[in-house]
C-alpha positions in Angstrom: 32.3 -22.6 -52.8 29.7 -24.8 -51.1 32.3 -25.9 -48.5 32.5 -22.3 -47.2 28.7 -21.7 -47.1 28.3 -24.7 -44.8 30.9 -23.1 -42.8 29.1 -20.1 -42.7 25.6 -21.9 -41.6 27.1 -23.7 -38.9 28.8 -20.9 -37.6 25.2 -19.1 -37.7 23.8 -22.0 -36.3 26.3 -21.8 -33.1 25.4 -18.7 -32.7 21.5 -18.5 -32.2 22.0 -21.1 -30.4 24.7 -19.7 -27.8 22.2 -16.7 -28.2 18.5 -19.0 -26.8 21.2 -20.4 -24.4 21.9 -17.2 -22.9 18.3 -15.6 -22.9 17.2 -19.0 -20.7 19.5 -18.6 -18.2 19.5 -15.1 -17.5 15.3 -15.5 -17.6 15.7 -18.1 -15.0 18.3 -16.4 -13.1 15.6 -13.3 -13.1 13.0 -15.5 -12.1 14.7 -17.2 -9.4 16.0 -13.8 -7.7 12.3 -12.1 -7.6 10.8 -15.2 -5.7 13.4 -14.6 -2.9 12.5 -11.2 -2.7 10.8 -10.9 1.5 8.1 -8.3 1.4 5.8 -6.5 4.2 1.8 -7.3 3.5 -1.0 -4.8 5.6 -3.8 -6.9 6.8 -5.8 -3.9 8.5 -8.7 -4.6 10.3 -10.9 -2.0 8.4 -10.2 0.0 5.3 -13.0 2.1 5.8 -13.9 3.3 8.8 -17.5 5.5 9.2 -18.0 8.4 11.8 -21.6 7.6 11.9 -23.4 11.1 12.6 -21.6 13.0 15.0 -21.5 16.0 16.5 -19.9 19.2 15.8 -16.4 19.3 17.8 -17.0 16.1 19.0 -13.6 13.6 19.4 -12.8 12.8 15.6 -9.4 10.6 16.4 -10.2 7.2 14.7 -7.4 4.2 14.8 -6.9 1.9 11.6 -5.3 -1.5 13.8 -3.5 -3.6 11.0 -1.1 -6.8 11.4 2.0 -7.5 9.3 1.0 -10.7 7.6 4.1 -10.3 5.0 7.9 -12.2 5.8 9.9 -8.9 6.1 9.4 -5.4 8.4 7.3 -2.8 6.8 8.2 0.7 6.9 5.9 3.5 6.7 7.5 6.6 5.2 4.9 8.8 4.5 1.1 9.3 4.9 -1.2 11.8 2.5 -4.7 12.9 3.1 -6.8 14.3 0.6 -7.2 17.3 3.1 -5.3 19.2 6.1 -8.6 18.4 8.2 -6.9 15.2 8.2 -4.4 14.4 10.4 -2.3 11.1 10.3 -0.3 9.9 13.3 1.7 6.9 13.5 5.0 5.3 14.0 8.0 5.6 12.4 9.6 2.6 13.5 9.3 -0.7 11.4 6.8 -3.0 11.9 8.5 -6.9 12.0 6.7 -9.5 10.5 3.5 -11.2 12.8 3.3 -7.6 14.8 0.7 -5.3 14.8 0.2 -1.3 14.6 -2.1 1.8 14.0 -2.7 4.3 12.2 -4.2 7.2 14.2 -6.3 9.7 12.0 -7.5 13.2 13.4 -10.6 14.7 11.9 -11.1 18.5 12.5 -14.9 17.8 13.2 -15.7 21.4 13.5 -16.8 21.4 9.8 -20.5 20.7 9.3 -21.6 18.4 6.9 -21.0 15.3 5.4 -17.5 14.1 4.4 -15.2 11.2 2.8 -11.4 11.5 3.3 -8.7 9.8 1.6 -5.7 8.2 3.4 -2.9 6.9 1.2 -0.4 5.3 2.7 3.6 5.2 1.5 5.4 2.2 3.1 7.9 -0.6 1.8 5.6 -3.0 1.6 4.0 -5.6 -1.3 1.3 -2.1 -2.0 3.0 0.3 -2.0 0.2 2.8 -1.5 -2.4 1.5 0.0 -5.1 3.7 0.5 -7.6 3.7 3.5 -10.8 6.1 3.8 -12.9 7.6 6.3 -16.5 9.3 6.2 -19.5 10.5 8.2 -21.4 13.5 8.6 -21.2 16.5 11.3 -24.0 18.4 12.6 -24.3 21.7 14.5 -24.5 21.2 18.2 -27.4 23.3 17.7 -29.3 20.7 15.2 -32.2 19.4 17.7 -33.0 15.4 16.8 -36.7 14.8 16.7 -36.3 11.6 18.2 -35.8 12.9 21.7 
């Protein structure tokens, strides 16, 4: 009887072991294919860019300039604002690594008052959703400075 117990422990024994053999190699292997892995990287000049005061209808199209600093093309498929007064234009095409881009952004500046937009955008690239911003304030044409 103590001969087949022995059996019995060595065959258990074979087993964890073919088991820890297994789970090391297919961590490894896991390992080894994410650190291949190419991704896009933004490097934008500004993340926040500030209107200042402006006037009311005054020219609110504001560029964010960024750089690919990442080893593979990012794509951007998809801007969101945090309002329709916001307006996002850019390109559709990929941007290879070491090029640069922008980001166009139209404010409707025909609201008065201050404001503080949020630009989020969608791409391939190591953030996926990176999100930019934009602020200022808007007077009335009619709003007379006392400085003058």
């Amino acid at each position: 009887m103590m001969h087949f117990k022995s059996i019995q422990s060595i065959g258990t024994i074979k087993l964890i072991i073919l088991l820890v053999v297994t789970l090391i190699s297919n961590s490894n292997f896991a390992q080894n294919d994410v650190s291949s892995t190419k991704v896009g990287n933004f490097t934008f000049e500004e993340e926040i860019i500030d209107y200042g005061t402006i006037q009311q209808n005054d020219n609110g199209l504001r560029t964010f300039k960024f750089t690919n600093s990442g080893d593979a093309p990012i794509v951007i498929s998809k801007i969101k604002t945090t309002c329709g007064c916001t307006v996002p234009y850019y390109s559709k095409k990929p941007i290879p690594p070491g090029e640069s881009s922008m980001i166009n952004i139209k404010y409707a500046t025909n609201r008065v008052g201050r404001f503080s937009k949020a630009i989020t955008v969608i791409s391939n690239a190591d953030i996926s959703q990176k999100r930019l911003q934009i602020k200022g304030n808007v007077i009335s044409k009619k709003t007379v400075s006392l400085n003058q």
